[in-house]
GUMARVEX-426280 format. One record per residue (C-alpha): residue number from 1; x, y, z. Coordinates in steps of 0.001 Angstrom, whole numbers, plus 500000, padded with zeros to 6 digits. Last residue first. Example, Ala and Ser with C-alpha at 12.3 -4.5 7.8 and 13.67 -1.06 7.14 Angstrom:
BEGIN
    i       X       Y       Z
    2  513670  498940  507140
    1  512300  495500  507800
REM end
This chain:
BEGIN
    i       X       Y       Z
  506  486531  518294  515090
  505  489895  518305  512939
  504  488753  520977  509596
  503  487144  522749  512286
  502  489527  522908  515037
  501  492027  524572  512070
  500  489470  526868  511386
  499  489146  527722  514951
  498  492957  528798  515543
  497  495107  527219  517971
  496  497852  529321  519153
  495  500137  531606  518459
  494  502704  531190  515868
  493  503240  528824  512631
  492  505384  529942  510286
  491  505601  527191  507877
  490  509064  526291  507411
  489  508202  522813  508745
  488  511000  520324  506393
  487  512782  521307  504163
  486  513487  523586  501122
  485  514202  527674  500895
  484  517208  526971  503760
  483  519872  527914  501277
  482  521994  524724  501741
  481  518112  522960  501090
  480  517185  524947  497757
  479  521135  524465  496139
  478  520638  520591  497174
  477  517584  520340  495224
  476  518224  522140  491622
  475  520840  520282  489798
  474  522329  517439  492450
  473  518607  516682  493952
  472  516931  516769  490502
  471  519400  514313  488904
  470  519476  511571  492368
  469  515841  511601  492086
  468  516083  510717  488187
  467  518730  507889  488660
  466  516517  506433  491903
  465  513599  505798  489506
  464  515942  504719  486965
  463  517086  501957  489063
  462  514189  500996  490353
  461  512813  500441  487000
  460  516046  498509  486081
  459  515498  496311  489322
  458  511711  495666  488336
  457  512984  494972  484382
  456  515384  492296  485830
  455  512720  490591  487458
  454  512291  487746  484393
  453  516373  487368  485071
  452  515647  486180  488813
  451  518304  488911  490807
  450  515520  491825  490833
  449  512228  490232  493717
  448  514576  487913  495620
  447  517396  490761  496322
  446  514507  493199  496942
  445  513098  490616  499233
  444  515978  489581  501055
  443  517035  493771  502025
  442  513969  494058  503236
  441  514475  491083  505236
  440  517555  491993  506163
  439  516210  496050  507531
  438  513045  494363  509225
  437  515907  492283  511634
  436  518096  495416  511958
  435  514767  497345  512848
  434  513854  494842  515618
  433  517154  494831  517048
  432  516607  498691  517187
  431  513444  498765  518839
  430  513655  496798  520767
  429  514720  498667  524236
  428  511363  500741  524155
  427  509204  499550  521361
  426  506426  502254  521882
  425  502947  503173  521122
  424  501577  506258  522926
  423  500373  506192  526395
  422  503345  508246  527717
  421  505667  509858  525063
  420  508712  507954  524211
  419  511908  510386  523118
  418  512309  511195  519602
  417  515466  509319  517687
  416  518706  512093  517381
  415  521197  509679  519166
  414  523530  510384  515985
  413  523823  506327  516164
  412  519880  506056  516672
  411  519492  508166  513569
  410  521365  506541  511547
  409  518858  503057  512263
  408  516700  504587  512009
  407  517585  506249  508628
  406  518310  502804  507585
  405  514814  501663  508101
  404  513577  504581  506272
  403  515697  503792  503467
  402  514740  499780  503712
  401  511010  500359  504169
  400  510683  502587  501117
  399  513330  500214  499135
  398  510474  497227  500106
  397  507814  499262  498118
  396  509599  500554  495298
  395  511187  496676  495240
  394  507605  495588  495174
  393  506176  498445  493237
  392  508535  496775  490105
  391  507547  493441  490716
  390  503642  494131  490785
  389  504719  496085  487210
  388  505990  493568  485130
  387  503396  491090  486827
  386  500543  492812  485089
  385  501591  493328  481409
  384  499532  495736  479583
  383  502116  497283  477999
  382  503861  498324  481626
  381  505172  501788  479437
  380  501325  502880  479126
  379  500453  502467  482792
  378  503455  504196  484085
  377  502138  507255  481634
  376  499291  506822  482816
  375  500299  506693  486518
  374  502068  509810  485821
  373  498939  511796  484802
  372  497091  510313  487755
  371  499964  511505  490496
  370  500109  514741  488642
  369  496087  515133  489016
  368  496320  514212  492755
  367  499506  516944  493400
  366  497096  519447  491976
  365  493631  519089  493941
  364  495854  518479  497364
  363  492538  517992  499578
  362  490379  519977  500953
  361  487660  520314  499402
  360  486550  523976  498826
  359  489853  525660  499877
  358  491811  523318  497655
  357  495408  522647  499402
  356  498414  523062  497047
  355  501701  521965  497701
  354  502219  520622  494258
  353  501553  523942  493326
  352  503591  526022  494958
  351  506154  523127  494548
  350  506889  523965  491168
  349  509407  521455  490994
  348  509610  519304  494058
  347  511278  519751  497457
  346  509596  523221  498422
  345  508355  522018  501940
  344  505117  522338  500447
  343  505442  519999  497782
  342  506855  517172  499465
  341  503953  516721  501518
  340  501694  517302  499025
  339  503281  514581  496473
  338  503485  512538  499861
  337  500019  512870  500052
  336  498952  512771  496296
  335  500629  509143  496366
  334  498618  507904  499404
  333  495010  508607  497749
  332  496272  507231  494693
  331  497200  503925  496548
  330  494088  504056  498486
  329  491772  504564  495621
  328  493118  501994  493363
  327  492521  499680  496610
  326  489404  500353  496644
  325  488906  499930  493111
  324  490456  496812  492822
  323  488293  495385  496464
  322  484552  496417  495085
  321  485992  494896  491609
  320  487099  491608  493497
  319  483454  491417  494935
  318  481611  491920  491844
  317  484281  488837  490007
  316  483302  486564  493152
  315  479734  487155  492707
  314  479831  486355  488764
  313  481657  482998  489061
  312  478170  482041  490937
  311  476931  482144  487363
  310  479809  479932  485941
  309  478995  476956  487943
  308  479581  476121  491884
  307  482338  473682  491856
  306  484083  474352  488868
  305  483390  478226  488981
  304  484851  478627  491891
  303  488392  477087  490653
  302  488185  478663  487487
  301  487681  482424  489036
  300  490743  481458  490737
  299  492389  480600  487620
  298  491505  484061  485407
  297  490331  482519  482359
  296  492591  481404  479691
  295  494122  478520  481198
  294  497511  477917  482890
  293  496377  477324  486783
  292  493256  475417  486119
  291  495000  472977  482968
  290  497362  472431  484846
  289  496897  471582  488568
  288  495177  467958  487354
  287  491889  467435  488584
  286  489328  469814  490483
  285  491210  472476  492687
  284  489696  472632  496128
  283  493103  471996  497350
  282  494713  475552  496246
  281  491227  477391  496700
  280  491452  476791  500924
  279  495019  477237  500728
  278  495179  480262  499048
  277  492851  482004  500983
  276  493724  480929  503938
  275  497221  482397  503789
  274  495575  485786  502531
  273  493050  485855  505419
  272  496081  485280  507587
  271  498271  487622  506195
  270  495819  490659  505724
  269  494495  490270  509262
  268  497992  490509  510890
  267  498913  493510  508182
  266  495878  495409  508175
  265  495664  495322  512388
  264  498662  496339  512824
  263  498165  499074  510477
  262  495061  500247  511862
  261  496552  500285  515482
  260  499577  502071  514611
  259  497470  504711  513102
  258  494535  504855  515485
  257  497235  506172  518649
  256  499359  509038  517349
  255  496576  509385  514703
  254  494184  511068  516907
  253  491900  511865  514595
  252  493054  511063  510777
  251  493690  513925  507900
  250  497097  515317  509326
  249  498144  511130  509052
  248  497725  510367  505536
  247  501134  508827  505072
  246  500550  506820  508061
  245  497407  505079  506586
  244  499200  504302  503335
  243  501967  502130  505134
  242  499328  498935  504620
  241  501316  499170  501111
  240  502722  495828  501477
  239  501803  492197  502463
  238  500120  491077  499209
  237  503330  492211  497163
  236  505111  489524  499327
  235  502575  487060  499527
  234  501927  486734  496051
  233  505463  487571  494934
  232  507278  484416  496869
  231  506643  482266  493921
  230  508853  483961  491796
  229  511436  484130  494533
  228  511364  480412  494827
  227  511567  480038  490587
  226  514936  482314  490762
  225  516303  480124  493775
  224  515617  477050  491718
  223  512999  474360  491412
  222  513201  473209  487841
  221  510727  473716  484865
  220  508179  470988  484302
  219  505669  473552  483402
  218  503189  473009  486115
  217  506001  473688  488430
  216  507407  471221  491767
  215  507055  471264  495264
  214  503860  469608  496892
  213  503406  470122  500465
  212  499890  472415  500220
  211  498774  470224  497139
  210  498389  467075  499970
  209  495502  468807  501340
  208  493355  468454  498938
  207  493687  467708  495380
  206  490016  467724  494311
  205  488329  464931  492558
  204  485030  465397  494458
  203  483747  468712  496861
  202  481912  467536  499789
  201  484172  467725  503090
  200  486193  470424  500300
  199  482818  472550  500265
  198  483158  473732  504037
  197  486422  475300  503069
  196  484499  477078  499748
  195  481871  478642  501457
  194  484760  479710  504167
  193  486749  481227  501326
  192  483278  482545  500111
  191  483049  484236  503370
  190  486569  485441  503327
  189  485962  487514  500057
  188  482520  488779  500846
  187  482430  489496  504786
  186  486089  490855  504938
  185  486511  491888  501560
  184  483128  493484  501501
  183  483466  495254  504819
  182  487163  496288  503185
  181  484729  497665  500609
  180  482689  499451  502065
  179  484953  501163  504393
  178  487238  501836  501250
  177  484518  504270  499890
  176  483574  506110  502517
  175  487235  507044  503394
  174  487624  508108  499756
  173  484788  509661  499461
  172  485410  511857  502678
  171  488453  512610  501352
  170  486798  514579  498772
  169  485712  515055  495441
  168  489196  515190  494112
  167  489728  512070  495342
  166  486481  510309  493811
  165  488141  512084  490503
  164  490997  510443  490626
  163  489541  506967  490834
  162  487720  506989  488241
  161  490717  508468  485712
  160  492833  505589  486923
  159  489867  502674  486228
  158  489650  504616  482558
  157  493643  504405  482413
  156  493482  500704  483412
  155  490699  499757  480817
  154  492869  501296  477950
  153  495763  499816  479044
  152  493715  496550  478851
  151  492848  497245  475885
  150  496095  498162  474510
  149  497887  495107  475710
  148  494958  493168  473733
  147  491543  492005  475123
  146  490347  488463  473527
  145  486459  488743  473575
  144  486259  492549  474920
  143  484305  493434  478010
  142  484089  490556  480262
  141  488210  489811  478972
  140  488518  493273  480268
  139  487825  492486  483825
  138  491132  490795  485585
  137  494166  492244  483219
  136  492441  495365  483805
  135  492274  495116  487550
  134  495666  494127  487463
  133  496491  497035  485139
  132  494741  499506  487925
  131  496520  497741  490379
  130  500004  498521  488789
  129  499347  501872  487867
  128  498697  502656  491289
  127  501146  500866  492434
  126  503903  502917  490295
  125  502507  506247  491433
  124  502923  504573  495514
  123  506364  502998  494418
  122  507200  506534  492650
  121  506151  508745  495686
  120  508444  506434  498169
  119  511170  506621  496505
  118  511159  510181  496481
  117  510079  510379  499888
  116  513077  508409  501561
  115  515532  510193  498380
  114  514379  513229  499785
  113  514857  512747  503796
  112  518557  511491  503234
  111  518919  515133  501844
  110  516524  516617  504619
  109  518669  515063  507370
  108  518469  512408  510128
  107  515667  512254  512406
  106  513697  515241  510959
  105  513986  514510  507160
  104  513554  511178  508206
  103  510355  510803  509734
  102  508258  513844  506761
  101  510012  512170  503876
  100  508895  508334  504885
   99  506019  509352  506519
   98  503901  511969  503785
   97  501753  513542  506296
   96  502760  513983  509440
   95  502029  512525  513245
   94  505886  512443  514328
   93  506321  510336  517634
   92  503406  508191  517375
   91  503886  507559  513738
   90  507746  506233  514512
   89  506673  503674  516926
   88  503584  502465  514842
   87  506102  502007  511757
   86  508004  499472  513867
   85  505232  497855  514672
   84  504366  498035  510681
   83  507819  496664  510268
   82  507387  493429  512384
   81  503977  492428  511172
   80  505388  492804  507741
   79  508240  490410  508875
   78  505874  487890  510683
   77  503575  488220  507591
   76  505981  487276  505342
   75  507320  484504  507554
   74  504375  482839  507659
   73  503061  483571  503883
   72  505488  481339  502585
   71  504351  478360  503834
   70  501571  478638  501097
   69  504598  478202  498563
   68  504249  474941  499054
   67  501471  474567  496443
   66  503962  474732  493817
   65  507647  476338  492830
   64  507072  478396  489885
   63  503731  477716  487567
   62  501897  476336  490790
   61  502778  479600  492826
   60  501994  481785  489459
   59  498016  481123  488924
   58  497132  482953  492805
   57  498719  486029  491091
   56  496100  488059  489858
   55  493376  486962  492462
   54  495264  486473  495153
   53  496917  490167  494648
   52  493376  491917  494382
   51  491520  490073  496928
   50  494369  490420  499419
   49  494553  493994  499078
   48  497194  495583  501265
   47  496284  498416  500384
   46  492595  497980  501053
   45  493825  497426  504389
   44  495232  500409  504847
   43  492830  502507  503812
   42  490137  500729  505806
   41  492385  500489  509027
   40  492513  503797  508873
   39  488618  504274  507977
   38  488201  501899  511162
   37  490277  504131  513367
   36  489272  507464  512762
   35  488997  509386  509319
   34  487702  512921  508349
   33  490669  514982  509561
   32  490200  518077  506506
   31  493522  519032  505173
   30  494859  523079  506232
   29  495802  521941  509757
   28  498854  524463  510198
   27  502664  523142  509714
   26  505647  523457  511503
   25  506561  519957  513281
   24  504965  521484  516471
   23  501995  522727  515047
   22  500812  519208  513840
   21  500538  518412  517653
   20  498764  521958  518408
   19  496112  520588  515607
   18  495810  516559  517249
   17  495129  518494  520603
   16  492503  521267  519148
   15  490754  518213  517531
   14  490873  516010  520895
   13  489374  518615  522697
   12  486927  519659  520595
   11  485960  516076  520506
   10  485500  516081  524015
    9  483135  519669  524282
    8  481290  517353  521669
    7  481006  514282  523951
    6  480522  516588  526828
    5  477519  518449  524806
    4  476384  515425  523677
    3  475813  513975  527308
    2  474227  516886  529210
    1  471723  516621  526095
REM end
């Protein structure tokens, strides 16, 4: 008894101390902190998604460059590794929801801060869309005999709809949710790697190792910079989006510490699980690459399936649905934080209700809804087509990391960058080499992931995403902020901790 009433007179402690942190960038506690470290992780691990990307795109390495793209994932990791560090520096320092706005507005300016969160709302809208028509692309050949762009928008805006309303619910849900599955990923998805590894002492006709050095397409096409940065989009878009766990920082206990961890953590297990993957199903291929890479059924599935039979095909496709959905969840989980984080500062139109915190459960009812209706629409201008929209999130997603980056970066010049707090996470004296290395890589990637010609439609989406931002801050934005009725922590927040707020954190 002695001992749960110290534990609880602890966690009262820790509650009141994560609430008077929030009070100092402006805000009260009005979301409920339901997650710790292993529902961050969690969330951002099912970002990441290794199930999800390997599955939709583990066809297009062999179709570009070949089975020595697996070397890719090194350096991809190393970088993502490298920016979620980074990431872990800034989350200590500024625990608030939305990151990318909520960081910069306060280290360099609220105008640099909006096109940061901006950008950073339409890559999480557009990956939402974009897993949800992966998913699609993935399941609705088990529910129509030869789906059409229209059925699988159809199946994507049913998967949306799903997972809006387990975010309604609560955040709980959510939370619960992705614990299960990234268990499942971790247990189901790497287990049946391993199944698989042990199978290649006893699988026949397979190509083995030797398909990990081989360089050249299964269409004959030449190896050229355009088909290398093809190839590079399965480890790329694998390694991004473990960010989500910062963005819902006023909902996580103690996030100055679990944050940086989880993400860490996401992007180091994500990239190795995700390299062996890929090489353990890339030489357990049965006969020629071809015909198992450019068939009609999804190729991974096509690799199991040839060693095990088409029943055992069934536990990888339950598995991958656990990881979609997940994932799904995540990404519009993330979105309707930075929609909420934007909307109370008075950055969006009709902000009042973007803004919005239901008193019942919690969370930002309104900014969620907006986040699905847009994905719907994103959904319905993709037409169905999977890797027109992976390529788009990926420069969303790499242009988040770049701005911020940048604003670093700024920041350190204007000598405005928050001093280190003791026993938080901290890059000390590297932190700004290491942000000019993670700012040329970004940099690479968006470069590798618009310049092919097939990418041109991700750079044009970009493009008009950053067209539309830069419309509502000249007309309407830039008035709000010169008048001081937009920005960051105009809450007034005085005295001290109130109970309620302990409440919604214990």
């Amino acid at each position: 008894t002695v001992m749960a009433i110290q534990d609880q007179n602890a966690g009262t402690k820790g509650a009141a101390a994560d609430v008077s942190a929030l009070h100092k960038f402006g805000y009260h506690q009005r979301l409920r902190r339901s997650m710790r470290l292993y529902s961050s992780f969690s969330l951002a691990f099912a970002e990441i998604a290794i199930t999800v990307t390997v599955f939709t795109l583990f066809a297009q390495p062999f179709q570009t460059l070949g089975g020595v793209e697996i070397w890719m994932w090194i350096p991809v990791t190393a970088a993502g590794l490298l920016i979620a560090t980074i990431w872990g520096h800034l989350t200590a320092r500024i625990p608030v929801t939305g990151y990318a706005y909520s960081w910069v507005s306060r280290i360099v300016n609220p105008q640099y801060g909006w096109f940061c969160g901006w950008t950073e709302l339409a890559g999480w809208v557009m990956g939402t869309a974009g897993i949800a028509v992966a998913a699609a692309s993935v399941f609705s050949p088990y529910f129509w005999a030869n789906p059409s762009h229209q059925d699988i928008e159809i199946f994507a805006a049913v998967a949306i709809i799903l997972g809006l309303i387990a975010n309604i619910i609560s955040i709980k849900v959510t939370a619960f949710v992705n614990n299960i599955s990234a268990s499942a990923e971790l247990f189901g998805t790497l287990g049946l790697g391993v199944v698989v590894g042990i199978g290649l002492i006893f699988f026949r006709h397979i190509q083995g190792p030797k398909i990990l050095f081989h360089v050249g397409s299964t269409g004959g096409g030449a190896v050229t910079i355009s088909a290398l940065a093809l190839a590079a989009l399965l480890p790329v878009y694998t390694i991004l989006g473990w960010d989500a766990s910062a963005d819902l920082a006023e909902e996580t206990h103690d996030p100055r510490r679990n944050i940086p961890r989880a993400m860490r953590r996401a992007v180091l297990i994500g990239g190795v699980c995700g390299f062996f993957l890929f090489a353990v199903y890339a030489m357990a291929i049965r006969g020629p690459v071809s015909p198992a890479v450019n068939g009609p059924k999804n190729a991974l599935i096509t690799v199991f399936e040839s060693h095990f039979g088409s029943g055992a095909g069934y536990i990888v496709i339950v598995i991958a649905a656990f990881a979609m959905f997940s994932a799904l969840l995540a990404n519009i989980a993330a979105a309707g934080r930075v929609a909420y984080a934007l909307g109370r500062d008075n950055m969006l139109p009709a902000s009042g209700v973007w803004g919005n915190v239901n008193k019942v459960t919690h969370t930002p009812v309104y900014s969620l809804i907006a986040v699905g209706i847009i994905a719907e629409l994103a959904n319905v201008v993709s037409a169905g087509i999977v890797g027109r929209v992976l390529a788009g999130v990926t420069v969303a997603g790499y242009g988040i990391y770049a701005f911020v980056l940048i604003g670093v970066l700024i920041s350190h010049r204007l000598g405005r960058l928050p001093a280190d707090d003791d026993g938080y996470p901290t890059m000390g004296r590297w932190l700004i080499p290491g942000t000019w290395v993670a700012l040329g890589w970004c940099l690479l990637v968006m470069l590798m992931m618009t310049l092919p010609a097939v990418n041109h439609v991700a750079g044009e989406y970009f493009i008009y995403i950053e067209a539309v931002g830069a419309l509502w801050f000249l007309t309407v934005l830039m008035r709000r902020l010169r008048r001081g009725t937009a920005g960051p922590g105009r809450e007034e927040v005085s005295g001290g901790v109130e109970a309620a707020e302990v409440d919604l954190s214990a």
